[in-house]
N, C-alpha and C positions, 0 to 999 in steps of 0.2 A: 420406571424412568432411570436411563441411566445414569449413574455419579459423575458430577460434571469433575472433571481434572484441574490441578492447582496449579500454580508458576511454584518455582522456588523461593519469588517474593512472597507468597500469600501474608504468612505471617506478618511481613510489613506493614500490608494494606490494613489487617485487620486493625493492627495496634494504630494505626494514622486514622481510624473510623471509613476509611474508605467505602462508597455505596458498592455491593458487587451485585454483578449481574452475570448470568450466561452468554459467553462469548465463542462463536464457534464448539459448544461442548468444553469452554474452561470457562473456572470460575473467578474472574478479570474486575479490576478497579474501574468504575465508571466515571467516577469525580470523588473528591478530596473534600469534608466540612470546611477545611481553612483557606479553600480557592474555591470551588464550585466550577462548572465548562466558562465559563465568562472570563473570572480569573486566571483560571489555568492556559485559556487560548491566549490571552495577553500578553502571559508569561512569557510564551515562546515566541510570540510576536516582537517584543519589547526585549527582552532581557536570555531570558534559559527557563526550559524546562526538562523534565527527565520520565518517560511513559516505561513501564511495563510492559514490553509485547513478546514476554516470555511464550505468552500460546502459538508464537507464528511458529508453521515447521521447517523441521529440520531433515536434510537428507544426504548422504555421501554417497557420490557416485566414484567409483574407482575402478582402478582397472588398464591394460594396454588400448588404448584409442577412446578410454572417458569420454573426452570433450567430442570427441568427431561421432560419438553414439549419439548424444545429447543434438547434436547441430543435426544428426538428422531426425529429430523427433520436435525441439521443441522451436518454437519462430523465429526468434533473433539467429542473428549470426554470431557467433561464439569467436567466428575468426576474426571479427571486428576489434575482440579485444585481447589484450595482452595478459599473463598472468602477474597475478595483483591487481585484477579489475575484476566489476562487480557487474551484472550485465543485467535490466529487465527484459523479462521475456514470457511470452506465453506457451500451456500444452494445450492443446487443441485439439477435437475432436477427427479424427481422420475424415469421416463422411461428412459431416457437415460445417467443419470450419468454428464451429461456437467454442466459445473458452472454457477448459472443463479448472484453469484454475493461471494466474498469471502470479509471476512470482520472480524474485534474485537470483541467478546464477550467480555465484562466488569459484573465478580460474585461479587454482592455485597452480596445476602444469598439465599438458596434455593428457594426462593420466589421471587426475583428480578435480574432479568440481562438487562444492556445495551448494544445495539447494534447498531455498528460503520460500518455500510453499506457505497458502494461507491454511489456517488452525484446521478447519474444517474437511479441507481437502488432500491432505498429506498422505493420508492412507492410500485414496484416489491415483493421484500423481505415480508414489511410488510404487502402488501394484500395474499401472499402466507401462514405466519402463523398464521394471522388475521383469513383466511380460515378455516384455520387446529387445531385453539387453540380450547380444552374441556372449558365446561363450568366452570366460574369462572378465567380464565385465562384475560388478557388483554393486548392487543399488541396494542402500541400507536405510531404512526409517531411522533415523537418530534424534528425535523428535525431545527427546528427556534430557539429552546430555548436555545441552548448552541453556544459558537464558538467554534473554534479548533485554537492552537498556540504551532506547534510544533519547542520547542527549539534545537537545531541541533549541534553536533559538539564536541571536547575534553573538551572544557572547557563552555560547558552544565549546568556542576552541579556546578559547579565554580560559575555561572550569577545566577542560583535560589539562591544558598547561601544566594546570596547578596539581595535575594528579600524576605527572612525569609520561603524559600518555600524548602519542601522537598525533600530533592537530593540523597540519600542513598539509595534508595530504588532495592529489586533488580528484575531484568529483568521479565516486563512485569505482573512488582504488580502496585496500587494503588493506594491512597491515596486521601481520604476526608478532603483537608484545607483548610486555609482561608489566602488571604490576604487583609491585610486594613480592617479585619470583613470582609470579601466579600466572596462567597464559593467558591472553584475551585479544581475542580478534574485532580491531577500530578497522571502521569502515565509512568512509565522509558520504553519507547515504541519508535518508530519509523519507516522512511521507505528511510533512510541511510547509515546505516551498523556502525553508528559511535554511542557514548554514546550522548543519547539524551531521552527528556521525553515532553510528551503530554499533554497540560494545557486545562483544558477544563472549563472558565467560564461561568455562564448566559453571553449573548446575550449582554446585554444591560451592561456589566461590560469589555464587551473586549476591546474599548479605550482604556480605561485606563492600562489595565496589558499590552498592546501593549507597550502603551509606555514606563511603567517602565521599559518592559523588552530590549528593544532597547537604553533607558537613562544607566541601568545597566552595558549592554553589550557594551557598546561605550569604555572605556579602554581595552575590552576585547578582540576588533576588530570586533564585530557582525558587520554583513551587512542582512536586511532584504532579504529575498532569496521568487523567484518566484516559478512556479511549470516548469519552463524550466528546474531549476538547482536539483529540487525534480526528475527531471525524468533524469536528466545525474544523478544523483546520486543512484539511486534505479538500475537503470542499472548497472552500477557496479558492485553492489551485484547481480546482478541476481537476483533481483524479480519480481516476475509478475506483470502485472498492467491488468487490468479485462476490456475483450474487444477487446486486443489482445494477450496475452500471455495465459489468461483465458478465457473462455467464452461458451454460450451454446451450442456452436459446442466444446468445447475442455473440456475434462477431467480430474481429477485431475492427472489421471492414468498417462495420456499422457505430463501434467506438469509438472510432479516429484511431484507432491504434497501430495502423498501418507501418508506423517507423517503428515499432517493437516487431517487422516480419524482416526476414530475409529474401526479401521478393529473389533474387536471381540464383538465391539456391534450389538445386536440381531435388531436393527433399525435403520437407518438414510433415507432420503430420495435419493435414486441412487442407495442405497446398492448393492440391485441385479446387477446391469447392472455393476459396480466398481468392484465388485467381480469377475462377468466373464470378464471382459477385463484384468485384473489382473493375475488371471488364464492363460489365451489365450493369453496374450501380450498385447501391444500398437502397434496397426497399425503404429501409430507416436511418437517419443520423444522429448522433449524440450534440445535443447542442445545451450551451449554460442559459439558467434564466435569471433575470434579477428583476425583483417584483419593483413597481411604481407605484404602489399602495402599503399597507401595511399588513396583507398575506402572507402566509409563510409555505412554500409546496413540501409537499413528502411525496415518500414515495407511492408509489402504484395513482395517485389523482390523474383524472382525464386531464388533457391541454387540448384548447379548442380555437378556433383561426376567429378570422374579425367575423364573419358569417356564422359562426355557431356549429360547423362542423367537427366534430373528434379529427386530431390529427396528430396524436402522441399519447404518450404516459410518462408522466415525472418517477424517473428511477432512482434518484437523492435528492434530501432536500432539507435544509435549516435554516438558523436564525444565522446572518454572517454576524459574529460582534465586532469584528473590523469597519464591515459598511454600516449597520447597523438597521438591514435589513433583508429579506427574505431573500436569497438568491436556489438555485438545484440544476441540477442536470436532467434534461430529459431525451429522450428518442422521439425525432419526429418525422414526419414525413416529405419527401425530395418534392423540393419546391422553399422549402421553407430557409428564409434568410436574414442574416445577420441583419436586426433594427427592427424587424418583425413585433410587431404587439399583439399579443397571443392572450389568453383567457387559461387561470389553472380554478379548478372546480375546488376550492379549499371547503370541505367540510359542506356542501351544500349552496358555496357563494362565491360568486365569481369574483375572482381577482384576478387582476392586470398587468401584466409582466412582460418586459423584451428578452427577446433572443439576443443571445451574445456570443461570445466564443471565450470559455477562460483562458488564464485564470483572472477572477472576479477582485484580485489586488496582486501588485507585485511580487512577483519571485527573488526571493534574495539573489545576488551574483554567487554566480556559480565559482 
């Protein structure tokens, strides 16, 4: 087996007792003894919190026409946005349109963009346009050189304030500062539906911004938050997590992910295959469920219609602690509509649930 990989926090975690588990091939904080997922999602709901997502990857693409190689391989349009903006977007399987992985573009100028791949896939992503970049182009794995420390929560920009870091910023721009002289890239970005912004220092400087930013946030109520309480909380909003909600069997088509395509560009890689599904339907659609009983879905459980026919698979699924109960996302089949009372096979017992559309509680204002 191989050794799973550490952030540059590891240390942190261990000394705070942090549960860790394998995440993507790193070995990542799940929850916190002095919060636990309940507390931690709270935090950020209520007040600030601050996650570890050092394992997500990292990529520079550089080069004469960077941005214009990139628009035609991955879905988004890149020309939609300006540099100092941050773009989701997916790479995509050429022949059959499935998502081999969805991830951040970061436009710094025609010439240069970074790419925020998930843990797992980076290797993936970058030997794909490694493959594919013209000459002159340059796609680097840089996977080691930065961390990630995403600050979470209402009073987000409240704790940078007070760290001399840029708070104002708006949704899904970025910003080249410094703290202490030290470089770090703020980004008003996240992946829990609340005002919060992406700190991305070197490697070898994230100690330290950890700490201040947990010293800062300590009047503010921060609690360091795992990826148990990043994954109740992404649920909520309804967003996908790459793997089960996304993945190379599933489409954007089929995810709703349709505004992450550049329909009218003359190139991405899926095009074709995204266009006729598009055209022709979705054999399947991603829809939210929120249980009416006290069931909780996961993933892979059958979903079955009022007659007791199979007509889906639940691909996430937990405890909301905001609603304070079961809500998931599943794939089901065309026909099936919003108010729908559907049946999830929980563990051998049917439980009772509607179809919804997230997100499952309000989005902060953007």
């Amino acid at each position: 087996m191989a050794e799973l990989a550490r952030s540059p926090l590891h240390d942190r975690h261990v000394a705070l007792g942090a549960k860790m588990a394998d995440f993507g091939g790193w070995e990542m904080p799940i929850e916190y003894p002095d919060g636990g997922v309940l507390k931690e999602h709270t935090a950020v709901r209520t007040a600030v919190g601050v996650f570890d997502v050092s394992h997500l990857g990292k990529a520079e693409v550089t080069g004469p026409g960077a941005a214009d190689f990139l628009n035609s391989a991955l879905t988004n349009d890149l020309g939609r946005v300006s540099p100092g903006q941050a773009q989701y977007t997916m790479c995509c399987d050429d022949a059959t349109g499935g998502v081999v992985d969805d991830l951040i573009a970061y436009l710094y100028d025609p010439d240069r963009v970074f790419l925020i791949p998930n843990a797992a896939n980076t290797a993936g992503v970058v030997g794909r346009l490694a493959a594919a970049a013209p000459a002159g182009i340059s796609v680097v794995n840089a996977h080691r050189s930065l961390a990630v420390l995403a600050v979470q929560g209402p009073r987000s920009g409240e704790l940078l304030g007070t760290l001399g870091l840029p708070n104002d910023g708006a949704y899904m721009s970025f910003t080249v500062a410094e703290w202490k002289g030290l470089p770090v890239v703020v980004c008003r970005s996240g992946y829990t539906g609340e005002l919060g912004f992406e700190l991305l220092p070197r490697a070898a400087d994230a100690g330290a911004l950890w700490d201040a930013v947990l010293a800062a946030g300590a009047p503010l109520g921060i609690l360091p938050c795992g990826l148990g309480a990043r994954d109740t909380l992404r649920t909520e909003m309804g967003y996908p997590l790459h793997g089960q909600d996304l993945s190379p069997a599933i489409t954007p088509v089929q995810a709703r992910a349709g505004w992450a395509v550049g329909w009218a560009k003359p190139r991405f890689w899926g095009r074709e295959a995204l266009v006729a599904e598009r055209a022709a339907g979705a054999s399947r659609l991603l829809w939210g469920l929120r249980a009416t009983d006290r069931g909780i879905p996961r993933p892979h459980m059958s979903v079955r219609d009022g007659a007791g026919a199979v007509i889906g698979e639940v691909t996430s699924g937990t405890f909301s602690p905001t609603l304070r109960r079961g809500i998931g996302l599943a794939l089901l089949a065309p026909g099936v509509a919003e108010g729908d009372e559907v049946t999830v096979d929980v563990r051998g017992r049917p439980s009772t649930m509607a179809v919804t559309r997230p997100p499952f509680v309000p989005a902060s204002p953007r």
